[in-house]
DSSP file (Angstrom, degrees, kcal/mol; ACC not computed):
  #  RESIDUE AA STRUCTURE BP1 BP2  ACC     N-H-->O    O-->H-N    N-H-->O    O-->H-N    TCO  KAPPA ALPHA  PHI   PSI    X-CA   Y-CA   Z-CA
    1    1 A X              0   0    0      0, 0.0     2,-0.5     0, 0.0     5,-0.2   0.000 360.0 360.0 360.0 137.2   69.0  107.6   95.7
    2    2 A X  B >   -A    5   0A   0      3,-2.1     3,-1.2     1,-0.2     0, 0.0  -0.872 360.0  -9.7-141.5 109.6   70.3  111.3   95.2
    3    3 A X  T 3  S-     0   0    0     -2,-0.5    -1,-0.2     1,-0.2     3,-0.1   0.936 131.0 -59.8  75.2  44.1   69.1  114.5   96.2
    4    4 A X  T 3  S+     0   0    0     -3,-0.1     2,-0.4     1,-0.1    -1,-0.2   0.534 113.1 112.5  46.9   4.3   65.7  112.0   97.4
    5    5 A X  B <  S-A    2   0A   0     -3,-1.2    -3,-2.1     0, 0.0     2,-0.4  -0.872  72.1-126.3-108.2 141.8   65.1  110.9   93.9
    6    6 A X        -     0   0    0     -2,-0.4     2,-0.5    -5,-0.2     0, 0.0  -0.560  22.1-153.6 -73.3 116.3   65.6  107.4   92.5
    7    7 A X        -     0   0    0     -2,-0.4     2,-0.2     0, 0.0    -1,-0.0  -0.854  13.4-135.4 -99.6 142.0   67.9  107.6   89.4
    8    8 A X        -     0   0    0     -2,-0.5     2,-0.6     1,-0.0     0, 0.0  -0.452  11.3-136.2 -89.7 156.5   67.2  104.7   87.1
    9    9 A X        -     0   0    0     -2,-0.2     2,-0.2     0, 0.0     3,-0.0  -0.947  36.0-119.5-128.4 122.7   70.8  102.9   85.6
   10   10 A X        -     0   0    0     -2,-0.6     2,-0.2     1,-0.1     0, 0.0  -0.426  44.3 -69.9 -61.1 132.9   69.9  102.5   81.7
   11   11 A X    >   -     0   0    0     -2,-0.2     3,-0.6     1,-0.1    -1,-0.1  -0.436  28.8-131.4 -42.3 117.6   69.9   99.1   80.3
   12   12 A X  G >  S+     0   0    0      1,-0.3     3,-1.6    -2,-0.2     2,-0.8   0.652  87.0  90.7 -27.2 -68.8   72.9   96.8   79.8
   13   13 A X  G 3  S+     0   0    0      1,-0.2    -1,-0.3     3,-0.0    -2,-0.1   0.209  78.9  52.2 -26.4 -23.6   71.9   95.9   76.3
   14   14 A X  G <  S+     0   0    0     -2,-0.8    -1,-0.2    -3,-0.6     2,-0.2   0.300  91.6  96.0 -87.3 -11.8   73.8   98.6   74.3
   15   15 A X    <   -     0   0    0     -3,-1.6     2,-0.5    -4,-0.0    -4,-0.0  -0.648  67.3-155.2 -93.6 150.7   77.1   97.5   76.2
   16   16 A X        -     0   0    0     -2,-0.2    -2,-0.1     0, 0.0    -1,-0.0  -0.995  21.5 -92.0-141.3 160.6   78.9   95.1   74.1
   17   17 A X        -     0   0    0     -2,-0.5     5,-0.3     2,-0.0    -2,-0.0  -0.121  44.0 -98.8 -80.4 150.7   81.3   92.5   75.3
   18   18 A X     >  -     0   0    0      3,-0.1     4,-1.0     1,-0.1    -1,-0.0   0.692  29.6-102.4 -40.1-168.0   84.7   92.9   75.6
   19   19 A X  H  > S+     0   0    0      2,-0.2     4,-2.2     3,-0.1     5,-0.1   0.944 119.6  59.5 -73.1 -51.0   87.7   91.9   73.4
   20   20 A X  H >> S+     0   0    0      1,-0.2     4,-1.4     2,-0.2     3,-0.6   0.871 100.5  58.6 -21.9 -74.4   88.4   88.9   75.9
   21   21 A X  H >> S+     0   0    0      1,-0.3     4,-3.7     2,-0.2     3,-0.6   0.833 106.0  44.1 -24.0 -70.9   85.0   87.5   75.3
   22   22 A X  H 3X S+     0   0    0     -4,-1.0     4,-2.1    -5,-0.3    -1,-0.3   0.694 105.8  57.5 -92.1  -5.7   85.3   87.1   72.2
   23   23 A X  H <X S+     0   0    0     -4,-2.2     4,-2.5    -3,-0.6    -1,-0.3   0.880 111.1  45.6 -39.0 -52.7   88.8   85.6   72.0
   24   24 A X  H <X S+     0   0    0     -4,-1.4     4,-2.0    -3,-0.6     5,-0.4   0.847 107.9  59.4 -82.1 -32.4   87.9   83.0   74.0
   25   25 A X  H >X S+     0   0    0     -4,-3.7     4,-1.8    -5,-0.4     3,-0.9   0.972 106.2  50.5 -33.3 -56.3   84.7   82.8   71.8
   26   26 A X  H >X S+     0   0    0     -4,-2.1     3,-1.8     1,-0.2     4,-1.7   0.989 115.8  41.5 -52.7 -81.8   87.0   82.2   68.8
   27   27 A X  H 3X S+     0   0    0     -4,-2.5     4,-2.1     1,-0.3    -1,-0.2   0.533  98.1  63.9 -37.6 -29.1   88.7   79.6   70.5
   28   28 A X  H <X S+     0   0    0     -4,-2.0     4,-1.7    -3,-0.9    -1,-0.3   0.897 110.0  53.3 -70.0 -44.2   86.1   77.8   72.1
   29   29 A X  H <X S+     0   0    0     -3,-1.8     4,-1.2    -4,-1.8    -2,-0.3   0.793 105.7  46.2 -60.3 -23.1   85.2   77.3   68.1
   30   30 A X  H  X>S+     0   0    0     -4,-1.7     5,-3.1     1,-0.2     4,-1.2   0.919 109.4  58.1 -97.2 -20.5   88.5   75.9   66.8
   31   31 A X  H  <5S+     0   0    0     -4,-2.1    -1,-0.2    -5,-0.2    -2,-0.2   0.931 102.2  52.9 -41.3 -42.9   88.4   73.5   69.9
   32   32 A X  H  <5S+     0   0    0     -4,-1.7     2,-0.4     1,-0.2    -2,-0.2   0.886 114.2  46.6 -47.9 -83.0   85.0   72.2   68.5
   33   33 A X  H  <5S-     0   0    0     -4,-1.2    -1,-0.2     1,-0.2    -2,-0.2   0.415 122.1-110.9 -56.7  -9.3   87.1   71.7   65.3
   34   34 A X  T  <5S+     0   0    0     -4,-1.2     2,-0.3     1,-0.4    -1,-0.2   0.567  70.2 136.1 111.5  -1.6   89.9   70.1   67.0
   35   35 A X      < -     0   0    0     -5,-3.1     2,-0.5    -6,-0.2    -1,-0.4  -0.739  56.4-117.9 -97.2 143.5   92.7   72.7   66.7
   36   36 A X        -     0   0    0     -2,-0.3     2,-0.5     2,-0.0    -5,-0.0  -0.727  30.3-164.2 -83.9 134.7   94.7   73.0   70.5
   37   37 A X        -     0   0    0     -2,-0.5     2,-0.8   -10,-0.0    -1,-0.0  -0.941  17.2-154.5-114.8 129.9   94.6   76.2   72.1
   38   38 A X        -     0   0    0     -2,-0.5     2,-0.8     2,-0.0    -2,-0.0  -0.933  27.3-145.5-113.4 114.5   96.8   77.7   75.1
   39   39 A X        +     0   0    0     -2,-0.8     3,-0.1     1,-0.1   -15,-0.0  -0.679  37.0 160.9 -99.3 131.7   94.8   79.9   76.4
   40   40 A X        +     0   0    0     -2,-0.8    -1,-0.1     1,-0.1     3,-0.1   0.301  52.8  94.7-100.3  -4.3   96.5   82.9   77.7
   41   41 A X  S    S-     0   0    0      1,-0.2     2,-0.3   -21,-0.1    -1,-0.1   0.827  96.7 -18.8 -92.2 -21.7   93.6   85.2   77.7
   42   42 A X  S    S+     0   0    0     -3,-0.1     2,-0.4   -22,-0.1    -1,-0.2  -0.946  83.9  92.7-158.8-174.7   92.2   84.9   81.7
   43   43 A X        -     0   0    0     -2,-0.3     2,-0.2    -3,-0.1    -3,-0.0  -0.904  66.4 -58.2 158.5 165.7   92.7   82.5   84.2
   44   44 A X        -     0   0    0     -2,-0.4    -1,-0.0     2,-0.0    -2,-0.0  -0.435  43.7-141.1-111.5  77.3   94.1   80.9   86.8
   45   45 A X        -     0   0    0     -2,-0.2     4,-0.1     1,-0.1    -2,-0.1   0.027   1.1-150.1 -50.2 123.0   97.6   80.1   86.5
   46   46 A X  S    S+     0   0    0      2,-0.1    -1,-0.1     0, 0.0     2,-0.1   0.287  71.1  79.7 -65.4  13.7   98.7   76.8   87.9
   47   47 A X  S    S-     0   0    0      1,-0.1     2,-0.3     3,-0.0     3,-0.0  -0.241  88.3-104.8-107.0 170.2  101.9   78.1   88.6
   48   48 A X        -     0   0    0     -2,-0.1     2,-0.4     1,-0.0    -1,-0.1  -0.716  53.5-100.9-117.2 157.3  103.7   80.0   90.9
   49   49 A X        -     0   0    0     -2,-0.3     5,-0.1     1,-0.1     2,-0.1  -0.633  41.9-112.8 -76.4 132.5  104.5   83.8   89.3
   50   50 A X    >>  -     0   0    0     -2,-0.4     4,-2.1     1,-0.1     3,-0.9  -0.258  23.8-113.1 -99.2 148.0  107.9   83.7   88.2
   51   51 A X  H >> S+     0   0    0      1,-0.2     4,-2.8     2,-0.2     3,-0.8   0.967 116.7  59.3 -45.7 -47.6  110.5   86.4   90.7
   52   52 A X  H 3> S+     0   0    0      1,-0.3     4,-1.1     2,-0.2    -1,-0.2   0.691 103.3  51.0 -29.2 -50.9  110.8   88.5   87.3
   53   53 A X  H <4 S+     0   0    0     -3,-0.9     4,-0.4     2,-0.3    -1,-0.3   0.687 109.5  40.0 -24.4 -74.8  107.6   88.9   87.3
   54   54 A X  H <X S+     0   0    0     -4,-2.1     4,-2.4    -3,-0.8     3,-0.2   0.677 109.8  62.7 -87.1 -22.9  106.7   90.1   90.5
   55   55 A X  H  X S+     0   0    0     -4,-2.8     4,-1.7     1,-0.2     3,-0.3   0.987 107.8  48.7 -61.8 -52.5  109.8   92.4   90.6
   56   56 A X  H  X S+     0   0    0     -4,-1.1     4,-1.2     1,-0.2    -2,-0.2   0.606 110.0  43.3 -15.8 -57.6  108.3   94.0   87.8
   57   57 A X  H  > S+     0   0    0     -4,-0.4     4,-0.6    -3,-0.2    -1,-0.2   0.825 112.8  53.5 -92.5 -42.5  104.9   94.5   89.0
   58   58 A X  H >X S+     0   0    0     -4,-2.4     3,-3.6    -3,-0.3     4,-2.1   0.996 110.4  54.2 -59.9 -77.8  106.3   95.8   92.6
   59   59 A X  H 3X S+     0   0    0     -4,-1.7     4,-1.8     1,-0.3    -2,-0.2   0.757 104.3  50.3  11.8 -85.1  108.4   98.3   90.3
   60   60 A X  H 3<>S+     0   0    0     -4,-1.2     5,-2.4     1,-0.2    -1,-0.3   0.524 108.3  56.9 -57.1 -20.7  105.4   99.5   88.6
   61   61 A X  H <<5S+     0   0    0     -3,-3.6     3,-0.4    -4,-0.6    -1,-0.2   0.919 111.7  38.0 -61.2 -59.7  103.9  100.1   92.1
   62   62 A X  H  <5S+     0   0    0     -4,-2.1    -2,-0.2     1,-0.3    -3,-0.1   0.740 114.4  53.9 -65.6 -32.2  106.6  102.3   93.4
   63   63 A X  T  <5S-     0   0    0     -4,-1.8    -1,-0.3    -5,-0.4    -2,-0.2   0.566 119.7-106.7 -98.9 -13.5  107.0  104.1   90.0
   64   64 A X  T   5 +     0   0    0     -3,-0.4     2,-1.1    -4,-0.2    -3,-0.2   0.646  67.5 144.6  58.3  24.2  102.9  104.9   90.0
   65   65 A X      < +     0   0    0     -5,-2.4    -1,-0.1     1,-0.2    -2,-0.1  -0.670  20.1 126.4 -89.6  75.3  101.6  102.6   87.3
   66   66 A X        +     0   0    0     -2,-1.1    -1,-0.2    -3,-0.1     2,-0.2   0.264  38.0  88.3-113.8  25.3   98.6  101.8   88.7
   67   67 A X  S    S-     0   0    0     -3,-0.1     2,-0.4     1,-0.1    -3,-0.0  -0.588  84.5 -90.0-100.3 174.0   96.1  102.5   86.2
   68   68 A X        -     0   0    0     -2,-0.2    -2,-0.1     1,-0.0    -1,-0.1  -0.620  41.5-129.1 -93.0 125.1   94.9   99.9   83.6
   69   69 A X        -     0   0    0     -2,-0.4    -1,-0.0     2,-0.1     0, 0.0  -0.407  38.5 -67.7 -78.9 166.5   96.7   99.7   80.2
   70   70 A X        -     0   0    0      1,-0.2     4,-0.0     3,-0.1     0, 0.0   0.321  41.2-137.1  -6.0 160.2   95.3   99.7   76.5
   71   71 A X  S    S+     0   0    0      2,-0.1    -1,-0.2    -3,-0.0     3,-0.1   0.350  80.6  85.8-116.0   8.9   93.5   96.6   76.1
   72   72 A X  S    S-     0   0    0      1,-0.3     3,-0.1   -53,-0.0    -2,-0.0  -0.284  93.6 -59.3-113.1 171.3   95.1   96.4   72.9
   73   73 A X        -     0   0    0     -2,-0.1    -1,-0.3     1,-0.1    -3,-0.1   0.035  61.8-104.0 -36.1 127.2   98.8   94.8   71.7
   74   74 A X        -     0   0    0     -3,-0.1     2,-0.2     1,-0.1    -1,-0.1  -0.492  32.6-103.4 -55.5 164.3  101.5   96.2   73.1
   75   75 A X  S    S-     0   0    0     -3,-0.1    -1,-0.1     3,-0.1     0, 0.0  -0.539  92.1  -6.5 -61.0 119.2  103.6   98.7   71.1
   76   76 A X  S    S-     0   0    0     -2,-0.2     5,-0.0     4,-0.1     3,-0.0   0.032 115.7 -27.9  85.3 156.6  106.9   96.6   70.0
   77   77 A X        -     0   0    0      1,-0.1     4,-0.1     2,-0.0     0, 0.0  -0.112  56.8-133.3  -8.6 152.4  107.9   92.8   71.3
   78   78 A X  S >  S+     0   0    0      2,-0.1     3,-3.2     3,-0.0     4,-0.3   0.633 106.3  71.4-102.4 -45.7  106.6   92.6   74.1
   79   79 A X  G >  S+     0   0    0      1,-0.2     3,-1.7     2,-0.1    -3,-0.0   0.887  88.4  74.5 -44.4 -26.6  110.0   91.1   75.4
   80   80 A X  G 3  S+     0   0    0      1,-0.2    -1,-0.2     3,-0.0    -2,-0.1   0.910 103.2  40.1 -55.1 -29.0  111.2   95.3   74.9
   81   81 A X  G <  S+     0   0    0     -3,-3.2     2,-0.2    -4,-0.1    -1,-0.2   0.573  90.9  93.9-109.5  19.1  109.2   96.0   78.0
   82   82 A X  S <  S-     0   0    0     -3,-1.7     2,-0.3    -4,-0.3   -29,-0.1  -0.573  80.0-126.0-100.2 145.0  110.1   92.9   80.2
   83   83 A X              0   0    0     -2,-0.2   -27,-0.1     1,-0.2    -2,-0.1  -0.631 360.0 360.0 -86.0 151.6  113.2   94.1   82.6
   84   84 A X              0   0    0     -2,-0.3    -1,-0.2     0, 0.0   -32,-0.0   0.516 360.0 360.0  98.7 360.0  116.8   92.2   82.8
């Protein structure tokens, strides 16, 4: 409520789902078919976060990278933007 009037939130429907989605869509299909997938796209890692890692992310803290990146490849190797 704003200003004493009810503002309505538009319907969902127009929104379409993310890239994610439909990666694991894709995948879910070549599983039917039989092909193995590691999926890397969300999760829960069974793992502990490797030190590299977390120096990394603590880095990025300090430095002021907290906003969310491109949802798209990175630019280059990806190993170019891993430190050490």
């Amino acid at each position: 409520m704003k200003n004493g009037k009810n503002l309505m939130v538009p319907p969902a429907d127009p929104i379409t789902p993310f890239l994610v989605m439909e990666i694991m869509e894709k995948s879910r299909l070549l599983e039917k078919k039989g092909k193995s997938i590691v999926h890397l796209e969300v999760g829960e890692p069974d793992f502990p976060t490797p030190r590299i890692i977390t120096q990394a992310g603590v880095r990025a803290l300090q430095e002021g990278n907290t906003h969310y990146t491109h949802s798209g490849p990175a630019p280059g190797p990806v190993r170019a933007h891993l430190p050490g």
